[in-house]
C-alpha positions as CSV (number, residue, x, y, z in Angstrom):
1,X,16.0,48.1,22.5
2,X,17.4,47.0,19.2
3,X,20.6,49.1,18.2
4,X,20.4,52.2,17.0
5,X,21.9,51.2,13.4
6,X,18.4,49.3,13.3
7,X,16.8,52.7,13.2
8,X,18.8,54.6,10.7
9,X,18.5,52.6,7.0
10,X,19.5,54.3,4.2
11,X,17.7,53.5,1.3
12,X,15.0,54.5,-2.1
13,X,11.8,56.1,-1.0
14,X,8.8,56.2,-0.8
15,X,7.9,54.5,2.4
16,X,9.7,52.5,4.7
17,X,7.2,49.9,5.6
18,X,6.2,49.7,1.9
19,X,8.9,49.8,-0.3
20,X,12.5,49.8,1.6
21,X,10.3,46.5,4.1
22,X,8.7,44.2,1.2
23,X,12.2,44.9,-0.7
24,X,14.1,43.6,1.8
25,X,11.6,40.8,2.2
26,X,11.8,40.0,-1.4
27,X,15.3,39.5,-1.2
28,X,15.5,37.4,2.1
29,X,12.9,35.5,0.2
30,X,14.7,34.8,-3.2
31,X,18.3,34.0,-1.4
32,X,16.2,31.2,0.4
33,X,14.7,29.9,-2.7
34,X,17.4,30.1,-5.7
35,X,15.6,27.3,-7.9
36,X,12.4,28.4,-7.8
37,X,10.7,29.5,-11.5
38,X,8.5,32.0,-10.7
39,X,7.5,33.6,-6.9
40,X,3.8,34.9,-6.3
41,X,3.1,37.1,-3.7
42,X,-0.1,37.9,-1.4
43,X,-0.2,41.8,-0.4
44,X,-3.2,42.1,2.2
45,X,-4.1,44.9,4.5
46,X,-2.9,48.5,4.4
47,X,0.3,47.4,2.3
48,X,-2.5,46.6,-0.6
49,X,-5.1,49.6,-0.1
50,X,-1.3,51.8,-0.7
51,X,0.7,49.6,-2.3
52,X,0.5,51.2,-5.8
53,X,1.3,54.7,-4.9
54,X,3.9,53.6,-2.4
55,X,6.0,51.1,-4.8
56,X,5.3,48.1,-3.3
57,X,4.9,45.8,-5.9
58,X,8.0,47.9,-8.3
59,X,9.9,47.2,-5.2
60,X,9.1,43.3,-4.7
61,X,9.8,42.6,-8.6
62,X,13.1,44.1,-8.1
63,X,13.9,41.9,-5.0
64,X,13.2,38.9,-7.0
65,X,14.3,39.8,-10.2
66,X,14.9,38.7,-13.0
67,X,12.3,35.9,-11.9
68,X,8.6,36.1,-13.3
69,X,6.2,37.7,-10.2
70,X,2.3,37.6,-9.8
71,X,1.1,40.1,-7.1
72,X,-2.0,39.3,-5.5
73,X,-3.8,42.4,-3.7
74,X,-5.7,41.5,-1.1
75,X,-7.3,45.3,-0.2
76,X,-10.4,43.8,2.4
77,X,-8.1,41.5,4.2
78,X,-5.9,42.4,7.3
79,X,-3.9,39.6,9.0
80,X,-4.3,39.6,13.0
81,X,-0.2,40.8,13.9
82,X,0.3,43.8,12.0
83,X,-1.9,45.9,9.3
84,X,1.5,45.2,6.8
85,X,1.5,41.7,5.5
86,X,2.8,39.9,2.6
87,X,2.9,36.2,1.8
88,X,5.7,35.2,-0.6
89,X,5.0,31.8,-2.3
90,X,8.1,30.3,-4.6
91,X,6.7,27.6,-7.6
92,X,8.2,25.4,-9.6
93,X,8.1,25.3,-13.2
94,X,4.9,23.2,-12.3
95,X,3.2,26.1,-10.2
96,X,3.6,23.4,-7.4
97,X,4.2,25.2,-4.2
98,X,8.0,25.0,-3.1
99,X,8.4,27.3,-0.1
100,X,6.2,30.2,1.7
101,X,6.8,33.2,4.2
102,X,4.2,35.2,5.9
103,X,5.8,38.2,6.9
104,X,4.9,41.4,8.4
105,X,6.8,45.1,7.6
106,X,6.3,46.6,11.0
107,X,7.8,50.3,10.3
108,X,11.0,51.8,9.5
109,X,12.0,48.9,6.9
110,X,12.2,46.4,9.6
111,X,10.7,43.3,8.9
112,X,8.7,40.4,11.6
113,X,7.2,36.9,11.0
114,X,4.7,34.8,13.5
115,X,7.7,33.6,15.6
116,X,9.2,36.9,15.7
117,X,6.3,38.6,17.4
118,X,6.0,35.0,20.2
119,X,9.8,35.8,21.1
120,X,11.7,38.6,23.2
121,X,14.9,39.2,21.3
122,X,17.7,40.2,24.0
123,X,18.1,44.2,24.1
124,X,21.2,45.9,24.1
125,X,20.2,48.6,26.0
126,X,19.8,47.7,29.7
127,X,17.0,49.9,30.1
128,X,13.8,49.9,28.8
129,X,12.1,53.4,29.6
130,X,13.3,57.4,29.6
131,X,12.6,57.3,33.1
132,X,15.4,54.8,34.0
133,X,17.6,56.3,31.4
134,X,17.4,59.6,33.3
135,X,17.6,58.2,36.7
136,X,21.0,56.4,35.8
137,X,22.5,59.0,33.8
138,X,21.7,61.1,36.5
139,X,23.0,58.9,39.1
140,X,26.6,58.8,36.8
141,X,26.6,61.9,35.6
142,X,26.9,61.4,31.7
143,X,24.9,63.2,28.6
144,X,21.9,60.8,27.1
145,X,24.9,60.7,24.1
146,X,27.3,59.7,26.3
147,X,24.9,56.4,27.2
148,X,23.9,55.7,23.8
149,X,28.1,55.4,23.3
150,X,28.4,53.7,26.5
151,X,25.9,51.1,25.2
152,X,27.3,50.7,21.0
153,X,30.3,51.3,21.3
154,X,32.9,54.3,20.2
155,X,32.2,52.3,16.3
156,X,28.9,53.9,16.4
157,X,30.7,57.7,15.5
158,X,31.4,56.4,11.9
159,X,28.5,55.0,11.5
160,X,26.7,58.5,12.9
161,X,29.2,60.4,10.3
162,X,27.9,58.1,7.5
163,X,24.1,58.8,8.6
164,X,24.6,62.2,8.8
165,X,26.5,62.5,5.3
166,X,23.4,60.8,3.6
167,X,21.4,63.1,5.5
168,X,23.1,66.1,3.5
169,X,23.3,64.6,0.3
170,X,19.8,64.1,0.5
171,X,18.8,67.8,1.3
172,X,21.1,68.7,-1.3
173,X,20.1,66.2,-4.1
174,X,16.6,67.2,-3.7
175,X,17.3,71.4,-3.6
176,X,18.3,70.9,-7.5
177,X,15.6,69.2,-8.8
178,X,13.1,70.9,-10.5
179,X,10.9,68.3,-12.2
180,X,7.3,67.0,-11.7
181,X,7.1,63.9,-8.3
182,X,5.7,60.8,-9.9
183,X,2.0,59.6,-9.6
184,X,-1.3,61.1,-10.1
185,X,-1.3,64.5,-8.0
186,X,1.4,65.7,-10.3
187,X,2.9,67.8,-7.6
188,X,6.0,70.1,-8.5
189,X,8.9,70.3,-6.4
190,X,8.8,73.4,-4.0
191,X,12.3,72.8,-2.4
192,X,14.2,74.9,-4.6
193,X,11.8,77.8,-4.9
194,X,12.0,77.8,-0.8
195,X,15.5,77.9,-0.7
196,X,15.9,80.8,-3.6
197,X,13.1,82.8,-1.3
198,X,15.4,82.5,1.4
199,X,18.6,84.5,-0.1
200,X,16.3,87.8,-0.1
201,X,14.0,87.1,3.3
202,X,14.5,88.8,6.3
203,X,16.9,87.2,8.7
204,X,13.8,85.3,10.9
205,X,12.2,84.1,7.7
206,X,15.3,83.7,6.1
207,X,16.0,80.8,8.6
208,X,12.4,79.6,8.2
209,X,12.4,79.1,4.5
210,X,15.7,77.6,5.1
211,X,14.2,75.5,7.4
212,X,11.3,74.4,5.0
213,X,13.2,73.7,1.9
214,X,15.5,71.5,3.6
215,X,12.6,69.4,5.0
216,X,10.8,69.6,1.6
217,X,14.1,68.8,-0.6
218,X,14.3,65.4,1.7
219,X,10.5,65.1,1.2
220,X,10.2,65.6,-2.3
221,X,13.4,63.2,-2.5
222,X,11.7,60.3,-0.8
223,X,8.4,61.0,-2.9
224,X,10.1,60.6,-6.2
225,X,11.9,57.0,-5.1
226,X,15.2,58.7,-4.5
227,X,17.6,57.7,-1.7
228,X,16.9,58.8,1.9
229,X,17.5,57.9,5.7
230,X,14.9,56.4,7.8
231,X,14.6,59.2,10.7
232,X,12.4,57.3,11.6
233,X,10.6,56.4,8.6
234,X,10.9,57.5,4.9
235,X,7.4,59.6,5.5
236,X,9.0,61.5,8.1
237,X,12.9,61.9,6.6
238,X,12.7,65.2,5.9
239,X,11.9,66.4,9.8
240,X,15.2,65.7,11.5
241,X,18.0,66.2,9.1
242,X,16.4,69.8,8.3
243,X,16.5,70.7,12.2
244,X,20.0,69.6,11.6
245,X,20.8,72.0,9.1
246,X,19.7,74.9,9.8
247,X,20.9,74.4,13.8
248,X,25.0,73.8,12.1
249,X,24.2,77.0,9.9
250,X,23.0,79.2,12.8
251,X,25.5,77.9,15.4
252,X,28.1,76.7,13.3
253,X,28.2,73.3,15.1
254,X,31.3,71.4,14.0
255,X,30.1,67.6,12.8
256,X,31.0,65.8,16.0
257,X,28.3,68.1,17.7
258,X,26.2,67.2,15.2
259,X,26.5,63.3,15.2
260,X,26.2,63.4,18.7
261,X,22.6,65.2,18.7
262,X,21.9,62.1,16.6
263,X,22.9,59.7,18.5
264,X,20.6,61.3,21.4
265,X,17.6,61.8,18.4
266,X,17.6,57.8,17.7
267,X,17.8,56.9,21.2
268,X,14.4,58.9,21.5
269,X,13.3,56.9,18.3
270,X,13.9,53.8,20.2
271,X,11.7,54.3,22.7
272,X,9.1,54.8,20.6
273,X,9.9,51.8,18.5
274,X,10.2,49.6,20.9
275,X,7.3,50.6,23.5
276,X,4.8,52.4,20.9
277,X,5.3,51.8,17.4
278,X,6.2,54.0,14.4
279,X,4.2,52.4,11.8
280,X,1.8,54.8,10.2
281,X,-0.3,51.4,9.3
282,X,-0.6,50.7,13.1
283,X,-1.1,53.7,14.8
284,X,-1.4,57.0,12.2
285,X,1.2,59.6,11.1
286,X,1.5,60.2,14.6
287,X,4.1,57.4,14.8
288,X,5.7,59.0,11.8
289,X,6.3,62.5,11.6
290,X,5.2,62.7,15.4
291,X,8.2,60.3,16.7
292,X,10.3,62.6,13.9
293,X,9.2,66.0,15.7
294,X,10.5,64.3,19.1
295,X,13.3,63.2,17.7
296,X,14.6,66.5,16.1
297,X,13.3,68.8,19.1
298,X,15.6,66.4,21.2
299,X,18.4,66.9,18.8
300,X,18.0,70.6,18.8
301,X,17.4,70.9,22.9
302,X,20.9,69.1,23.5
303,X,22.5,71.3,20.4
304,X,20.9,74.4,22.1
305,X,22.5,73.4,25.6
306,X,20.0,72.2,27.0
307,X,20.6,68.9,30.1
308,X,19.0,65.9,30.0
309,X,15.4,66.6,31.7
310,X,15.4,69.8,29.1
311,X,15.7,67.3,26.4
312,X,13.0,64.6,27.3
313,X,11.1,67.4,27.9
314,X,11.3,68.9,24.4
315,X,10.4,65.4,23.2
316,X,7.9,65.0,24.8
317,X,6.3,67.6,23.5
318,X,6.9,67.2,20.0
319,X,5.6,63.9,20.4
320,X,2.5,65.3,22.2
321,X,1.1,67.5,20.0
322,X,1.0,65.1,17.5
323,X,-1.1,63.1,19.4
324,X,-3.9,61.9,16.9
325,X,-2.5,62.4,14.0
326,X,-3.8,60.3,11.0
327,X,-2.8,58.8,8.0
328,X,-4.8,59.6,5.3
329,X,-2.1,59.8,2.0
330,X,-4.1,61.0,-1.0
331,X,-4.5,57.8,-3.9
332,X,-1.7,56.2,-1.5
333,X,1.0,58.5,-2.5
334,X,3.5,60.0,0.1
335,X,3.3,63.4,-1.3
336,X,-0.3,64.8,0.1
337,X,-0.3,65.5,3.2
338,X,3.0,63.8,3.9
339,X,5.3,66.0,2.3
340,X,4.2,69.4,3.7
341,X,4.0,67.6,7.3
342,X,7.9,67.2,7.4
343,X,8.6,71.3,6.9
344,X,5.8,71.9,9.6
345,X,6.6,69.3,12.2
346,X,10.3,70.6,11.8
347,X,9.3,74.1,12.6
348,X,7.3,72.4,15.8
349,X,10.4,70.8,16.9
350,X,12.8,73.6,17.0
351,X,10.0,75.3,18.9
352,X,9.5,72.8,21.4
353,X,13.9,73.2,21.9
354,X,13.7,76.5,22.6
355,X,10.6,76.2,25.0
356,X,12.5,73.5,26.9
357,X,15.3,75.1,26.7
358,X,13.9,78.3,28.9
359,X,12.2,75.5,31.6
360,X,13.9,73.5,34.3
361,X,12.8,70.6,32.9
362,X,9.6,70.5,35.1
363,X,7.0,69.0,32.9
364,X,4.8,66.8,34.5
365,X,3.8,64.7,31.2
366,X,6.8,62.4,30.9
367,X,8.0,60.9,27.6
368,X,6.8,57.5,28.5
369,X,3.4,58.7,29.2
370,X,2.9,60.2,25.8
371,X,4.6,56.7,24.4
372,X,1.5,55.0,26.0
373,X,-0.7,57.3,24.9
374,X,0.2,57.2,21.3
375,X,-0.4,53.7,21.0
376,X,-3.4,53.6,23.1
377,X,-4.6,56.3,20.6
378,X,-3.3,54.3,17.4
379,X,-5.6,51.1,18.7
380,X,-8.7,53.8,19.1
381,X,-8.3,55.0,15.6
382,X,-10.6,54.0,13.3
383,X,-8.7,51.9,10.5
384,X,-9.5,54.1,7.6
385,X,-7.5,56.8,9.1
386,X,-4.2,54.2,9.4
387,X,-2.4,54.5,5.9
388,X,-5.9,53.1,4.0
389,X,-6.1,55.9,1.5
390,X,-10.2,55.1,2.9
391,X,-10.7,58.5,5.0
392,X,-9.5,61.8,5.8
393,X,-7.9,63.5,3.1
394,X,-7.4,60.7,1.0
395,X,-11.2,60.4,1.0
396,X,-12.4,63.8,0.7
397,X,-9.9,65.1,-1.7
398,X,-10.5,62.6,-3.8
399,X,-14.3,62.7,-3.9
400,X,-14.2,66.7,-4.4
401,X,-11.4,66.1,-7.8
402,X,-13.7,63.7,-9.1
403,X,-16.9,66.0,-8.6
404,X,-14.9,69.0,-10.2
405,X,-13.9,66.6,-13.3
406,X,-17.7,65.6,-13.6
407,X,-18.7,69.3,-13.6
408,X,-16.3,70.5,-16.5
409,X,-17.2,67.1,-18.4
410,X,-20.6,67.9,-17.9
């Protein structure tokens, strides 16, 4: 496993693999290829079918900037390594063909070419599943935080600090703003009107509505283009940092308790990016906001008390009833059903704390099962339901506004 700095990435919404990935890619590509007069660039697969609503070509042109652009969309065909590709082309003031990069964005903003997938780049971490991580924390008697600091390093704190900070900017940015999210849905921001329902709730739904507008403010952020942390995708931002929260406000955790539930959260990401996948264009939301829900009921479990077993445990299941999970985002915008998955799966994970919390740990579906399982189920799904804007919701909605719009036309 990569380290966990790989995981968190703060940067503009709305999608990880689609905007903060190409970006990136656009840059690598233009740094390489300073004299070239103009770039064109091939967007084939999922990364074309929701390009549009997800940025991607906005983001690309800014990579490259000020240089000239053509993008290509190539919606019908998918390249055989990941569902995400793009192939960057720079030209000459001749259109003659000067340099070109096939590249994959494989989740979370991180980026992979052909020789990336052919070779094993050396892990930090010496082990490669939760089981062995629990056997040898066991055997030494250390918190799972204790063993992600044993592996980075005491530099990975600041870092954690710095994470975290962006984290709360982010809820608090997007609490304030009351405006209209971009695209066609025309969605208004509910974050606000959450949180003002919360100063007169009952205590119980007090902390719900809490709960919800801080996951909807991080949301709604990421769905207007504004600046967010991968936890572990832009889709899913909004699930972890709002467990956060409301966990500090309730317990009054000081920050170092904090940091170090998210330190234990990205190790639980790891595993799932590096033996499932947490690309919603390879295996459906449930490598999203499903790897999110583990992630933040792990945080929560070890912020709640709760020992090692406890917290794979309540991992585990946030990760399992997510199982199946597509990713159907209405005309390819991260808004419906994205942004009201991130309050929901949030809820889900601080349930799945407290139910771990009250076992011994005994579960007898193990993290790593439901890792396997995920992916096995992300090969079975059909392709329309992998971030295609072709089925589910993005199909039916869709087909039900336009029959509406005929009837009052008509």
């Amino acid at each position: 496993m990569e380290s966990i700095k790989e995981l968190y990435n703060v940067g503009m919404g709305p999608s990880s693999s689609h905007t903060m990935g190409p970006r990136k890619a656009a840059e690598i590509f233009k740094k390489k290829n300073p004299k070239a007069t103009t770039y064109r660039v091939y967007l084939y697969g999922s990364i074309a079918l929701t390009g549009k609503g997800h940025l991607t070509d906005l983001a690309i042109k800014t990579g490259l900037e000020p240089s000239p652009v053509e993008i290509i969309w190539q919606y019908d065909t998918f390249m055989p390594r990941h569902p995400n590709a793009l192939k960057f082309e720079a030209l000459d003031e001749k259109q003659n063909i000067l340099d070109s990069w096939l590249v994959y964005s494989v989740g979370g903003g991180a980026l992979k070419d052909d020789s990336d997938f052919d070779i094993v780049k050396p892990s930090i971490y010496p082990h490669k599943t939760m089981d062995e991580i629990l056997k040898y924390t066991k055997e030494k008697k250390i918190t799972l935080w204790e063993y992600v600091e044993e592996v980075e390093g005491a530099d990975i704190w600041p870092f954690l600090l710095n994470i975290w900070k962006e984290m709360q900017d982010t809820i608090f940015t997007g609490l304030v703003k009351r405006d209209i999210l971009p695209g066609s849905l025309q969605l208004e921001r509910k974050a606000g009107r959450y949180y003002k329902k919360a100063e007169s709730s009952p205590r119980y739904v007090r902390r719900m509505n809490s709960l919800f507008s801080y996951a909807l403010a991080c949301s709604e952020q990421n769905a207007s283009g504004g600046k967010v942390v991968t936890a572990p995708t832009c889709g899913s931002c909004g699930v972890l940092p709002a467990v956060l929260r409301i966990t500090k406000e309730i317990f009054e955790f000081e920050d170092t308790a904090i940091i170090r539930a998210l330190a234990t959260a990205a190790l639980i990401g790891n595993l799932a990016k590096a033996n499932a996948s947490i690309s919603g264009a390879e295996v459906g939301c449930q490598g999203e906001v499903g790897v999110a829900c583990a992630m933040a009921a792990a945080a929560a479990c070890q912020l709640e008390g709760g020992n090692n077993k406890q917290i794979e445990y309540a991992a585990e299941m946030g990760l399992e009833h997510h199982l199946g999970l597509t990713c159907d985002p209405v005309d390819g915008l991260v808004q419906i059903p994205c942004i009201e998955r991130n309050p929901m799966a949030a809820s889900r994970a601080v349930d799945c704390a407290t139910y771990a919390i009250s076992s011994e740990g005994d579960n007898r579906i193990s993290y790593d099962e439901v890792l396997i399982t995920m992916m096995q189920t992300g090969r079975d799904m059909n392709a329309n339901y992998k971030e295609t804007s072709r089925g589910g919701l993005a199909k039916f909605f869709m087909e039900s506004d336009k029959k509406e719009l005929k009837q009052k036309e008509g």
